[in-house]
TORZA-500660 format. One record per residue (C-alpha): residue number from 1; x negated, z, y negated. Coordinates in Angstrom, 3 decimals. Layout:
<nodes>
   seq          x          z          y
   NUM          X          Z          Y
...
</nodes>
This chain:
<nodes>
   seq          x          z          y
     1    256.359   -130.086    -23.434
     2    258.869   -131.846    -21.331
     3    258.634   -130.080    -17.754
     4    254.940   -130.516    -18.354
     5    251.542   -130.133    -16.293
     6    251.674   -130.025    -12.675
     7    250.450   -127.223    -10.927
     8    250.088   -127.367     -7.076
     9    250.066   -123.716     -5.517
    10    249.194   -123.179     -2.015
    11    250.380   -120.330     -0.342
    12    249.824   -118.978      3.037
    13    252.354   -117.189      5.209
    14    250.630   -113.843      5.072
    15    250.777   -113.651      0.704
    16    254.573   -115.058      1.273
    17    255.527   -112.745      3.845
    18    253.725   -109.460      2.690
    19    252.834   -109.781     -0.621
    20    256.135   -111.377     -2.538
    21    254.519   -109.927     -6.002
    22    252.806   -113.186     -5.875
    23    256.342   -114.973     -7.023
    24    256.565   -113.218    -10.355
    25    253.446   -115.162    -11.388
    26    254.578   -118.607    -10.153
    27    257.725   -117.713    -12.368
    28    255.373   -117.223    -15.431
    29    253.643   -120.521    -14.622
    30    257.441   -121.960    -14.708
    31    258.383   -120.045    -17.847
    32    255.503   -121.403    -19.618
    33    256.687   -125.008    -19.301
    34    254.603   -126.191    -16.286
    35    256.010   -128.108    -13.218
    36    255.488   -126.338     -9.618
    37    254.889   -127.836     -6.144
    38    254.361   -125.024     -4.000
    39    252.513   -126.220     -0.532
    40    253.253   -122.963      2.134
    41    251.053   -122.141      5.442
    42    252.765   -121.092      8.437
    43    250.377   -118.902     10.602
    44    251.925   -116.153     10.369
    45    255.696   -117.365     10.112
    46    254.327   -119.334     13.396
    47    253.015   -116.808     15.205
    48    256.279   -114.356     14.354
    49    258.391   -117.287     15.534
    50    256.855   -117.016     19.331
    51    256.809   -113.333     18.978
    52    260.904   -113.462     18.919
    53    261.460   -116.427     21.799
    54    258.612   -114.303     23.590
    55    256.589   -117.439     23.924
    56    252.694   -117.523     24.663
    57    251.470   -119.706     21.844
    58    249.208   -122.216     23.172
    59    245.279   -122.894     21.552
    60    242.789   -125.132     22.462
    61    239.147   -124.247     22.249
    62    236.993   -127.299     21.063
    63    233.852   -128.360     22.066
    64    232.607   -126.791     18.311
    65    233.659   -123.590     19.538
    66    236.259   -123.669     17.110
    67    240.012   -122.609     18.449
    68    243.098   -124.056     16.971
    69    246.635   -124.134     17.653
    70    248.307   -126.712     20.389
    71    250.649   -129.006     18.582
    72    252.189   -130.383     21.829
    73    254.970   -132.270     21.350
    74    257.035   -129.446     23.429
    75    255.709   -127.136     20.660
    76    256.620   -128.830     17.520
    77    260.315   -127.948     17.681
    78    259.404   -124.028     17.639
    79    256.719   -124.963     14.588
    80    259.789   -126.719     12.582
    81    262.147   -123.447     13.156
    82    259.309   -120.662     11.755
    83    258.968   -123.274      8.884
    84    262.784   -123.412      8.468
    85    263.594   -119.201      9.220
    86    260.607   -117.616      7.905
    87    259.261   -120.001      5.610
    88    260.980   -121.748      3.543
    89    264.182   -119.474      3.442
    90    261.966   -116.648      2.275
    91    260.126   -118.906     -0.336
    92    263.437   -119.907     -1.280
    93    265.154   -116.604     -1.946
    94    262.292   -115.257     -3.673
    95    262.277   -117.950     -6.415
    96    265.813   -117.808     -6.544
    97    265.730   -114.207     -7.411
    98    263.403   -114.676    -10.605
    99    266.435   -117.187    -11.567
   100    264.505   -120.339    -10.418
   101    266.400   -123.460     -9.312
   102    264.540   -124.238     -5.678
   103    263.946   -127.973     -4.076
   104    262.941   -127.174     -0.588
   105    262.037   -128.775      2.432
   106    259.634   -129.993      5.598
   107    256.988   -132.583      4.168
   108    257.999   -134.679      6.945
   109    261.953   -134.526      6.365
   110    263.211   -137.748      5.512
   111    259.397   -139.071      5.719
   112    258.829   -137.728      2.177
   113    255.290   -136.879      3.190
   114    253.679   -139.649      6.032
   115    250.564   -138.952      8.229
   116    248.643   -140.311     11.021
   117    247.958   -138.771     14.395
   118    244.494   -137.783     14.786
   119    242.477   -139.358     17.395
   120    242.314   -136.935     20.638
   121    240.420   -133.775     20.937
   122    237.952   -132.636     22.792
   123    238.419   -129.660     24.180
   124    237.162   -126.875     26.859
   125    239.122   -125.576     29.385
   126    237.901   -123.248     31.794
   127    234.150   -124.374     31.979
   128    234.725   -128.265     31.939
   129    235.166   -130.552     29.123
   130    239.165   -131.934     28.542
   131    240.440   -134.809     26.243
   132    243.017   -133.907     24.937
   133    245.912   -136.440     24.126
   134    249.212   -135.021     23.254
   135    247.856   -132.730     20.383
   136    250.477   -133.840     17.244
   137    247.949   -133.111     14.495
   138    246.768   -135.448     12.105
   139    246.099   -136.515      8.449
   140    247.960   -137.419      5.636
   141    248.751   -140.893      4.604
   142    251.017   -141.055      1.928
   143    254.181   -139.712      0.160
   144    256.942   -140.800     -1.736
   145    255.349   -139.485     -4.710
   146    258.078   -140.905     -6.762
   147    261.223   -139.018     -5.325
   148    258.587   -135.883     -5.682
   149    258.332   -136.435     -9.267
   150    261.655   -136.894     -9.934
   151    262.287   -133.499     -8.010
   152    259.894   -131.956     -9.968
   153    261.483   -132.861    -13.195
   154    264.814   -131.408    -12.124
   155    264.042   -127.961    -10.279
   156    261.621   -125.614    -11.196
   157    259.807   -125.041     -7.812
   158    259.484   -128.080     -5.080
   159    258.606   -126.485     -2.225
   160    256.684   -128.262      1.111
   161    255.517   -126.967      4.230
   162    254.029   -128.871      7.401
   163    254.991   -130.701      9.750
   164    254.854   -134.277      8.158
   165    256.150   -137.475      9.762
   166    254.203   -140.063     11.513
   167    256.071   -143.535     11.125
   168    254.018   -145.135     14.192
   169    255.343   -142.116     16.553
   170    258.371   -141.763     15.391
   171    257.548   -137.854     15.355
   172    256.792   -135.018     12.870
   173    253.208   -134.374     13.420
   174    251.505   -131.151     12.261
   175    249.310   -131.405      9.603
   176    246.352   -128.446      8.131
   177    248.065   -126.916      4.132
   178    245.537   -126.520      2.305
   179    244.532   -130.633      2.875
   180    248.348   -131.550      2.222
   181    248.043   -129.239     -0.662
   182    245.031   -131.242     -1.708
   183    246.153   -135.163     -1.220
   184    249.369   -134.286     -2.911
   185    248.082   -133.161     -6.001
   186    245.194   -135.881     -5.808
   187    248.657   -138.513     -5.541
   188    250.615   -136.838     -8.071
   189    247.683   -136.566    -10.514
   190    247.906   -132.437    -10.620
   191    246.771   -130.740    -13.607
   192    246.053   -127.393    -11.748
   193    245.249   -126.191     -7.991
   194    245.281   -123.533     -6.169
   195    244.832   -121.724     -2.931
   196    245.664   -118.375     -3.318
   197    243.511   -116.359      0.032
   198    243.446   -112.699      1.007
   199    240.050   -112.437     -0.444
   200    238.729   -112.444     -4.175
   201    237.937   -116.176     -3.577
   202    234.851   -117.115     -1.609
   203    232.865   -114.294     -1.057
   204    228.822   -114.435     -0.655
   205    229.138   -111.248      1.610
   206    232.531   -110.945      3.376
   207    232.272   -107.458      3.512
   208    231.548   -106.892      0.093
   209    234.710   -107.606     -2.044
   210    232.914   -107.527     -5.075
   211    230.612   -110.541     -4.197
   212    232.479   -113.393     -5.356
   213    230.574   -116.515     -6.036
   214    232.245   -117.813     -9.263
   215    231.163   -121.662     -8.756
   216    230.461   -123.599     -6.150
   217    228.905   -127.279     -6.853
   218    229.212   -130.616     -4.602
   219    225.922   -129.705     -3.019
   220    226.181   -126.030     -2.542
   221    225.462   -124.678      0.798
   222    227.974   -122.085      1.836
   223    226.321   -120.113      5.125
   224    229.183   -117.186      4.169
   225    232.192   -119.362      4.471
   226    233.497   -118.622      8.310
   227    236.789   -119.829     10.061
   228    240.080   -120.821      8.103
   229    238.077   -120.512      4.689
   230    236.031   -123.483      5.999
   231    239.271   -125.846      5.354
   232    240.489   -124.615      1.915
   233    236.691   -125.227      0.947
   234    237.085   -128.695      2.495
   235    240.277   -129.287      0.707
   236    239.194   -127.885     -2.634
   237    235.926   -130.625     -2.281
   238    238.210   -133.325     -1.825
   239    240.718   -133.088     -4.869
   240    237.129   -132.538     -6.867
   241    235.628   -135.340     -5.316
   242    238.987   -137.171     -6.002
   243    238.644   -136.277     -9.928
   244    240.966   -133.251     -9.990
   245    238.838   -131.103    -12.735
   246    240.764   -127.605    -12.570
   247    240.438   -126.200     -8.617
   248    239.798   -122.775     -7.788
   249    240.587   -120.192     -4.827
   250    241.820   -117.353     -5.730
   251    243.157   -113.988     -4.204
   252    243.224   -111.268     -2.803
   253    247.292   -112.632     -2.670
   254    247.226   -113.587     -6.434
   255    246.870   -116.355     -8.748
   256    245.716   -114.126    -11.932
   257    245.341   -110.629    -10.249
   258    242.198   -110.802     -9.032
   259    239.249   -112.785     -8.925
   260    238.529   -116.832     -8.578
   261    236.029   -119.344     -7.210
   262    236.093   -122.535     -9.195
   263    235.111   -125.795     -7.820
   264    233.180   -128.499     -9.956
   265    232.131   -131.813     -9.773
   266    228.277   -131.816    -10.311
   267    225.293   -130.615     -8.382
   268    224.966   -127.547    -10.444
   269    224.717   -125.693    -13.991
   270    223.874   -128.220    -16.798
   271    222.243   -125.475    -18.903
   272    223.394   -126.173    -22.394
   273    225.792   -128.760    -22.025
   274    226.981   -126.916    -19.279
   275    229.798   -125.284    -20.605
   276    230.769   -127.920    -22.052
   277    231.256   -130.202    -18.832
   278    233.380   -127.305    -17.639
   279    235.756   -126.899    -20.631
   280    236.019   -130.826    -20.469
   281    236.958   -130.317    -17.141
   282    239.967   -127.799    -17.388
   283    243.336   -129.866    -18.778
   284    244.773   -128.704    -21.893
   285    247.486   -130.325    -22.816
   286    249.274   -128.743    -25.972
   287    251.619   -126.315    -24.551
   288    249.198   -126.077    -21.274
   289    246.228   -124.129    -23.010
   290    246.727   -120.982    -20.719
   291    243.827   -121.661    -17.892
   292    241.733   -122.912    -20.260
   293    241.851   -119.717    -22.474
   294    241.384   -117.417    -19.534
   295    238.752   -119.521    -18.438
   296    236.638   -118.578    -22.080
   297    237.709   -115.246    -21.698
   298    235.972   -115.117    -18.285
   299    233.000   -117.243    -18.982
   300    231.767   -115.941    -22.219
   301    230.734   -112.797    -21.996
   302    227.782   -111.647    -24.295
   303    226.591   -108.712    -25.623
   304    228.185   -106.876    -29.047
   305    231.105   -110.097    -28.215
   306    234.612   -108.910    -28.118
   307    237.251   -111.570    -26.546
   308    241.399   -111.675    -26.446
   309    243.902   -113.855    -25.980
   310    246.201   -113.345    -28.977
   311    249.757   -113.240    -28.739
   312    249.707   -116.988    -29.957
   313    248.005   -117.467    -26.903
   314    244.677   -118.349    -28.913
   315    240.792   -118.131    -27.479
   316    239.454   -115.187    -30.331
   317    235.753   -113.822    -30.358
   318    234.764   -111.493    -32.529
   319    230.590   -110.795    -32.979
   320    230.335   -107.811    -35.770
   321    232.393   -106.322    -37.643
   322    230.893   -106.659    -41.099
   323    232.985   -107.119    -44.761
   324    231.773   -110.777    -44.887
   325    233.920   -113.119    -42.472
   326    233.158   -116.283    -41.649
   327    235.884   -118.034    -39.152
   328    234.817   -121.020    -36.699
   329    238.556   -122.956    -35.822
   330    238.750   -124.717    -33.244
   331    241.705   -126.146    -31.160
   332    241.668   -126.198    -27.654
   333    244.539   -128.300    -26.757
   334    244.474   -132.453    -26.421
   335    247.208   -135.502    -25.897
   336    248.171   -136.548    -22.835
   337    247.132   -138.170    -20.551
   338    244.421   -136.852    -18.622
   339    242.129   -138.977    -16.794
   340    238.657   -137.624    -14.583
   341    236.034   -136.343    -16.635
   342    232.604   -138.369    -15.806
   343    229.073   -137.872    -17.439
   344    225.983   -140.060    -16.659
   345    223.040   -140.012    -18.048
   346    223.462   -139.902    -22.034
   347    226.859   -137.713    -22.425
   348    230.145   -137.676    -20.843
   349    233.785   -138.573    -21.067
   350    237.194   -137.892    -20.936
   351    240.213   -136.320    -22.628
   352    239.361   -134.330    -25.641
   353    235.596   -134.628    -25.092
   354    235.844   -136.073    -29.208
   355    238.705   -134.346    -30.236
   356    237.889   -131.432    -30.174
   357    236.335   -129.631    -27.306
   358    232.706   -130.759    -27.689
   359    233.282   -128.968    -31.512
   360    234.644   -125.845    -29.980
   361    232.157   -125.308    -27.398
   362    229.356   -125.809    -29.732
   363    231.501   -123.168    -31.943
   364    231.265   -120.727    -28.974
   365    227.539   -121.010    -28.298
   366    227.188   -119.905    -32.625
   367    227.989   -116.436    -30.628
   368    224.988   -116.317    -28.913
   369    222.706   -118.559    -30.865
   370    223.818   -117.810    -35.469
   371    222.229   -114.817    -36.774
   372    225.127   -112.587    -37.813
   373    223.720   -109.532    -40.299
   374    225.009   -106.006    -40.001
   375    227.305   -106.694    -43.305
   376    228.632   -109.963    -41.211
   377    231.668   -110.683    -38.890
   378    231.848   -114.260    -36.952
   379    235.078   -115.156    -35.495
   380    235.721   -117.989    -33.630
   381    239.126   -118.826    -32.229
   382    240.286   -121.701    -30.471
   383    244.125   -122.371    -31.002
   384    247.064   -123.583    -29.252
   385    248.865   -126.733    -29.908
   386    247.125   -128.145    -32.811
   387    247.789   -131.873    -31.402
   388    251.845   -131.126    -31.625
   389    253.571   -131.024    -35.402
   390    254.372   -126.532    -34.245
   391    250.292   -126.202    -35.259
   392    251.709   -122.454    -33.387
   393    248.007   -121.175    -33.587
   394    247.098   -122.217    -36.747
   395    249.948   -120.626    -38.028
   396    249.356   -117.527    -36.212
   397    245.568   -117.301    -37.447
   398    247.212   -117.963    -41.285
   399    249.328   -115.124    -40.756
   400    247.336   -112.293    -38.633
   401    243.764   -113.231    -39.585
   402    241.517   -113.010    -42.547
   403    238.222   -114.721    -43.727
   404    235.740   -115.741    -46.448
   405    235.043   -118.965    -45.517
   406    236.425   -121.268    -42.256
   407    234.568   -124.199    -41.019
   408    236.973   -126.089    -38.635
   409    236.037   -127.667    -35.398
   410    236.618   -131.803    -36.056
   411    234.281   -134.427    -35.364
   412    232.916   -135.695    -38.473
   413    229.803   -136.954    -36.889
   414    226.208   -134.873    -36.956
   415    225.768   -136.600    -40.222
   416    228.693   -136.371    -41.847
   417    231.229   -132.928    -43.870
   418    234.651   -133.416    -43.896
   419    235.703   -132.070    -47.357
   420    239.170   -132.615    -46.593
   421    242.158   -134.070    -44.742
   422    245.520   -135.753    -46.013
   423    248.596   -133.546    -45.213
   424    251.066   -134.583    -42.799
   425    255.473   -134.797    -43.538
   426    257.307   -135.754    -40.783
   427    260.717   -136.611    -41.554
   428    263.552   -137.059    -38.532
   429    266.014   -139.644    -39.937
   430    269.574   -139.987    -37.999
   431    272.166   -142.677    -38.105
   432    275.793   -141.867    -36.912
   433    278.204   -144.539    -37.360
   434    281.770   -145.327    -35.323
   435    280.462   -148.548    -32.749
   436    282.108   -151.938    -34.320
   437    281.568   -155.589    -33.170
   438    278.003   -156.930    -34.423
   439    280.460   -160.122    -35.621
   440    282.411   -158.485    -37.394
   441    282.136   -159.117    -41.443
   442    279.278   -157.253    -43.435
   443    278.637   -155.363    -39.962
   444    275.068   -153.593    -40.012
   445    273.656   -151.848    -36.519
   446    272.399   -148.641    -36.733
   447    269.045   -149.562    -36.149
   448    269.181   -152.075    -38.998
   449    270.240   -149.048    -41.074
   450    267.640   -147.182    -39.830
   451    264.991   -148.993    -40.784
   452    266.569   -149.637    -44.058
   453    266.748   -145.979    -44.792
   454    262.659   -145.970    -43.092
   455    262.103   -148.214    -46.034
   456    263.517   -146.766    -48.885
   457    261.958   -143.405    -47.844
   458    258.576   -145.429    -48.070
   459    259.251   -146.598    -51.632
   460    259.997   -143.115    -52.718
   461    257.049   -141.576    -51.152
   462    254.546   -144.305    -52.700
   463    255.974   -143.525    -56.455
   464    255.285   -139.551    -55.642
   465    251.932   -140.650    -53.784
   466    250.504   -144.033    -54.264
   467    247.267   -142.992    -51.709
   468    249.540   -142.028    -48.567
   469    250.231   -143.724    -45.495
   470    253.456   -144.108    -43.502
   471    254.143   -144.584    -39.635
   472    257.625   -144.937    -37.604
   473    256.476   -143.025    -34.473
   474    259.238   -142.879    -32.548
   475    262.904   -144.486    -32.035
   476    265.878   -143.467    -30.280
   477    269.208   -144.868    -29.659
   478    272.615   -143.287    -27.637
   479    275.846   -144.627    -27.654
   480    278.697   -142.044    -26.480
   481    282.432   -142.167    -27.067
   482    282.756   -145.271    -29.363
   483    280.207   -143.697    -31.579
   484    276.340   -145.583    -31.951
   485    273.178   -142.834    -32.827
   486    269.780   -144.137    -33.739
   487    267.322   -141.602    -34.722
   488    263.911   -142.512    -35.906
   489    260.682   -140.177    -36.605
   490    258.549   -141.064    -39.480
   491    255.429   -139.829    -40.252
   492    253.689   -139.681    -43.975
   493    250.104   -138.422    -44.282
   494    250.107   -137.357    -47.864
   495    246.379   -137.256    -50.289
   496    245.484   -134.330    -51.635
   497    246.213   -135.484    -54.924
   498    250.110   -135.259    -54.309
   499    249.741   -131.660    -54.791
   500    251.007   -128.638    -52.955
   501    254.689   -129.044    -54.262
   502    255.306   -132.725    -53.588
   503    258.401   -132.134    -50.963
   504    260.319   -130.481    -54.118
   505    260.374   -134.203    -55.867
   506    261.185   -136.190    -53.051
   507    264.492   -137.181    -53.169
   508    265.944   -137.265    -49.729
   509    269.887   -137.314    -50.069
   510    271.385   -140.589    -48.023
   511    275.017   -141.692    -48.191
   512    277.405   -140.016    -45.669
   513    276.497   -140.506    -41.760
   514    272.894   -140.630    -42.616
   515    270.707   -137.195    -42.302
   516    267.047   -136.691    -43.018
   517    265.493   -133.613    -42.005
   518    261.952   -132.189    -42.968
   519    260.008   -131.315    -39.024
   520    256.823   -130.269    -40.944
   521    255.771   -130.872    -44.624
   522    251.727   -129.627    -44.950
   523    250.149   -130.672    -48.211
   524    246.655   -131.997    -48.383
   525    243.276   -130.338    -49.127
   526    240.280   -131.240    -50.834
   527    237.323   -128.782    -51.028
   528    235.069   -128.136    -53.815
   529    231.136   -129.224    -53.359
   530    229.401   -126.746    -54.446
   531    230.939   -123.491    -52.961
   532    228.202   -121.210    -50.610
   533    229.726   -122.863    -47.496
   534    228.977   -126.271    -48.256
   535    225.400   -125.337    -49.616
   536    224.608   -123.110    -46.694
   537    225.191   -126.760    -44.366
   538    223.306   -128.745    -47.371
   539    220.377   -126.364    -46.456
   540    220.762   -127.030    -42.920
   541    220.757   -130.407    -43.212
   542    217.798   -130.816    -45.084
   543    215.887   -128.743    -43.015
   544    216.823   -131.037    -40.119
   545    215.249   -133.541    -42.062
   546    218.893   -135.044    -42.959
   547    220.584   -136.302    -46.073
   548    224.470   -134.690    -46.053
   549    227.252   -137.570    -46.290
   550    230.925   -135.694    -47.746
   551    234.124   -137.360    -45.967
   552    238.059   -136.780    -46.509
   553    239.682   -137.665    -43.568
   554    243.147   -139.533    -43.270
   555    244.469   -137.368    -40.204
   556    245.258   -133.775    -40.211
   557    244.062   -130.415    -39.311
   558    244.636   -126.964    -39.306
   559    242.456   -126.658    -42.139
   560    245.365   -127.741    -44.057
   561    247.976   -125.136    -42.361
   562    245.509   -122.205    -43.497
   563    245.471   -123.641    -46.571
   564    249.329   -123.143    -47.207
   565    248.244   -119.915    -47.962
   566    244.456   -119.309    -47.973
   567    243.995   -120.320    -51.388
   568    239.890   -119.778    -53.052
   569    238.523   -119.775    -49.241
   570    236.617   -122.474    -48.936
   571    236.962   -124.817    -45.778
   572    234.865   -127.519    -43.874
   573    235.165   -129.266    -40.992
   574    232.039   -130.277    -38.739
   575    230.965   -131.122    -35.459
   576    229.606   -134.138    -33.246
   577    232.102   -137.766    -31.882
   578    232.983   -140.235    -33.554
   579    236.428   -139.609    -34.770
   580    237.650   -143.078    -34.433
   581    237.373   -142.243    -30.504
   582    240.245   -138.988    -31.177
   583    243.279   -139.750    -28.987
   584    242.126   -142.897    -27.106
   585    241.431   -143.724    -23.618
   586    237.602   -144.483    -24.772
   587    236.539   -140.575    -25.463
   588    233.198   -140.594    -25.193
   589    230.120   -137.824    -26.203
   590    226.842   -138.228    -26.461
   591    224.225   -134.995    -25.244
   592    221.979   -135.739    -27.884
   593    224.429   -135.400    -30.934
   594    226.046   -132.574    -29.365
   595    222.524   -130.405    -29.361
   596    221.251   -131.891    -32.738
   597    225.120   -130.910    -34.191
   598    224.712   -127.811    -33.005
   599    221.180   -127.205    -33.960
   600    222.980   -127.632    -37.706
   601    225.683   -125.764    -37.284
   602    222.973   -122.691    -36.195
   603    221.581   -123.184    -39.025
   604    224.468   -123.654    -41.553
   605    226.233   -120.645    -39.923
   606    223.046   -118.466    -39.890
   607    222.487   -119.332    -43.884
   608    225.562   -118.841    -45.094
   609    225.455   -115.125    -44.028
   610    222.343   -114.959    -46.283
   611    224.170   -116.442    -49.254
   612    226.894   -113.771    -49.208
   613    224.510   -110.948    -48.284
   614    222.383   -111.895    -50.951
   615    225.301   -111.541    -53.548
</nodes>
């Protein structure tokens, strides 16, 4: 993942100035691959600031009864200087000391982030009502979201604080954190926010700091929420309301540490498909699967269930502990790029609805709803980059895990078994040749060459596999120091009839200055028919009232990565989209086939422990 999802962290001055623990997690966030903007509050640095010049700090009491500061224009200087001294110079050092590279400034700096004065305020003063004119607070507008992106892709941590500029005043103009926080990552598409509190999230009794409400919904009441908690609730609505699927407070002072209140889009819990419109929710880019996995680990938590993250950084539950294994593989990573989820009335969509979370979540609920014997174990894992050519977690669950029969999470369609998948070789191809004149007799370019050599490495393929299919998925080209570089990634999806040991006869020697290189070479799989797993779904089907239909798919899975090595364990995939849907911009899910798939899979899953028990 190149400098991949977005998080946007917002931090107030109290967890920056007395809790700097709080930096070691945003430097796991950055070691995992993940882009940072970190949005910082100022109370505190504020209030210190007037502390030192011995200055009263000014409020105004509004007519709601409310107090808030007085951004005066005379004031905004001193604001600008606790942002500068104990802001953003403590932010700064901290990172730096984890061996982060720091981007750091005032939103409004250079107008990088643009507001508008608010209209004025009414206020009290004494026992008479005041308009109040000169107050230098207002919204936000806009930002250069483009310089921001570029920053983020060369530091690790961009860091922003209030005050932002207002063009039409010519002034920096103060502006409430946790709503910058929000309309930047609303601009700059975040995958992740956060507002990290000095409570467990939102509490339903603020005395009680084991009360935290886990969800909140668009129409929840909130009578418990009281004083600055009121914004960051406001601000966590609006990137919701503005399609941002993965928002949550968190605290006391901590992003992981303690406890979370998640925000959704929805008017509450969807019952069965409920957990489903959350994990559809949560971005999971391959390479980005972390807050998705701790999300399951949180969420599902049933009786005689055992759940991990493995060191992968795979989704495992375990129900029993039985000799006879039966493994349910999901993945629970998707492409880019991530767009709102929406539902209406017959299903939902958005990224990785088809492929593959609506299979894995209907995986998860077999741990509440498949009868699993005493002599029975069901495991169910969802792995890490499965849509990337590493396949990490299937190799990790190949290597560390053991079963009797695997059933992978793939939409076939409620109607439909996949029996099998093609294999996938990838093949990086790379021309290096002195530059020369493109006039210049018998004079080839290096792309010509390259595909040349992508066509010749077609013809051999087809004599070693007549069935496969070929695609050029990417091309490169550099020129440096007189000498010209294309390089070229081709992809072969290989039948099951090539064999395990096709690679060995391919022929892949070039003449000097070209290089092929194997990136991944996974042989197909076909499964038998008549195996216990495939009669325990033929059962199921037909006591739906449903003729089975056998499919071999084209694509690739991890079913063929466990199969490498997991040779006589038979292997399946199921579960409900339409697969021609996988990896388009047109994902799409329908409630009814996710219940009536799953309603199979109960079954299938529930009869194939009686097959082996009854051995």
């Amino acid at each position: 993942m190149s400098r991949g999802s977005l998080y946007v962290i917002k931090l107030g001055s109290s967890t920056i100035v007395n809790h700097p623990e709080v930096f070691a997690e945003v430097e796991r966030i950055v070691r995992r691959g993940s882009r940072v903007l970190l949005v910082a509050g100022g109370a505190e640095a504020i209030r210190q600031k007037y502390e030192e010049i011995s200055r009263p700090m000014p409020f105004l009491t509004l007519a709601s009864g409310d107090e808030v500061r007085y951004c005066s224009p005379e004031e905004l200087p001193f604001i600008q200087e606790a942002y500068h001294d104990h802001i953003l110079s403590v932010v700064r050092k901290q990172l730096q000391g984890y061996g982060l590279s720091v981007y750091a400034q005032l939103g409004g700096e250079q107008a990088l982030v643009q507001g508008q004065k608010a209209k004025p305020l009414k206020a009290i003063r004494g026992d008479k009502a005041v308009i109040v004119r000169d107050s230098y607070f207002g919204q936000y507008t806009t930002s250069h979201t483009a310089f921001l992106q570029s920053m983020l892709s060369s530091f690790d941590v961009v860091v922003l604080t209030p005050p932002i500029w207002d063009p039409e005043l010519d002034s920096f103009i103060n502006i409430d954190a946790d709503v910058l926080a929000a309309h930047l990552a609303i601009d700059l598409e975040a995958h992740h926010l956060r507002f990290v509190t000095g409570t467990p999230g939102l509490l339903q009794e603020i005395s009680e700091p084991g009360s935290t409400i886990p969800d909140v919904y668009a129409l929840d009441e909130l009578p418990s929420v009281q004083g600055r908690m009121k914004q960051k609730v406001r601000a966590a609505r609006l990137a919701v309301s503005r399609g941002l699927g993965d928002v949550s407070i968190t605290g006391p002072h901590t992003l992981e540490g303690g406890a979370r209140t998640r925000f959704w889009q929805g008017e509450g819990n969807l019952g069965k498909l409920d957990l489903l419109n959350k994990v559809a929710r949560i971005p999971s880019v391959s390479q980005d699967e972390h807050e998705l996995a701790r999300y399951l680990l949180e969420a599902v938590k049933l009786p005689s269930v055992k759940g991990e993250i493995d060191e992968a950084g795979n989704i495992v539950f375990r129900k029993g502990s039985g000799p006879h294994t039966l493994l349910l593989l999901g993945h629970i990573d998707t492409v880019p790029h991530v767009w709102p989820v929406r539902t209406d009335a017959e299903g939902l969509t958005g990224r990785g609805v088809v492929d593959a979370k609506g299979s894995f979540v209907n995986f998860l609920h077999m741990l509440e709803e498949a009868e699993v014997p005493e002599q029975g174990t069901l495991l169910v894992i969802g792995a890490v980059e499965e849509e990337i050519s590493s396949s990490k977690g299937a190799y990790y669950v190949r290597d560390h895990y053991q079963a009797d029969a695997v059933i992978i999470g793939e939409p076939s369609g409620e109607d439909s078994l996949t029996l099998g998948y093609f294999g996938l070789l990838k093949l990086r191809i790379t021309i290096h040749r002195a530059q020369e004149h493109t006039a210049a007799k018998d004079t080839v370019s290096v792309i010509d060459e390259l595909y040349s050599v992508v066509s010749d490495l077609r013809l051999r393929v087809r004599d070693l596999d007549p069935d496969s299919l070929s695609s050029l998925i990417d091309i490169e080209h550099h020129h440096d120091r007189g000498y010209l570089t294309s390089i070229g990634t081709l992809n072969f999806r290989i039948s099951p009839g090539a064999g395990r040991n096709y690679l060995d006869k391919l022929v892949l020697a070039f003449p000097e200055g070209v290089t092929v290189e194997v990136l991944r070479a996974t042989p197909g799989f076909a499964n038998s028919r008549s195996d216990q797993l495939v009669k325990a779904f033929v059962r199921s089907f037909a006591k739906h009232g449903k003729s089975i239909r056998y499919i071999k798919k084209r694509g690739t899975s991890d079913m063929n990565t466990l199969a490498t090595t997991w040779e006589g364990v038979p292997m399946v995939a199921y579960g409900p989209g339409d697969s021609s849907l996988d990896h388009t911009n047109e994902e799409y899910l329908h409630d009814a086939e996710v219940l009536s798939s799953r309603a199979i899979l109960t079954e299938a899953v529930s009869e194939w422990f009686r097959l082996r028990t009854e051995e």
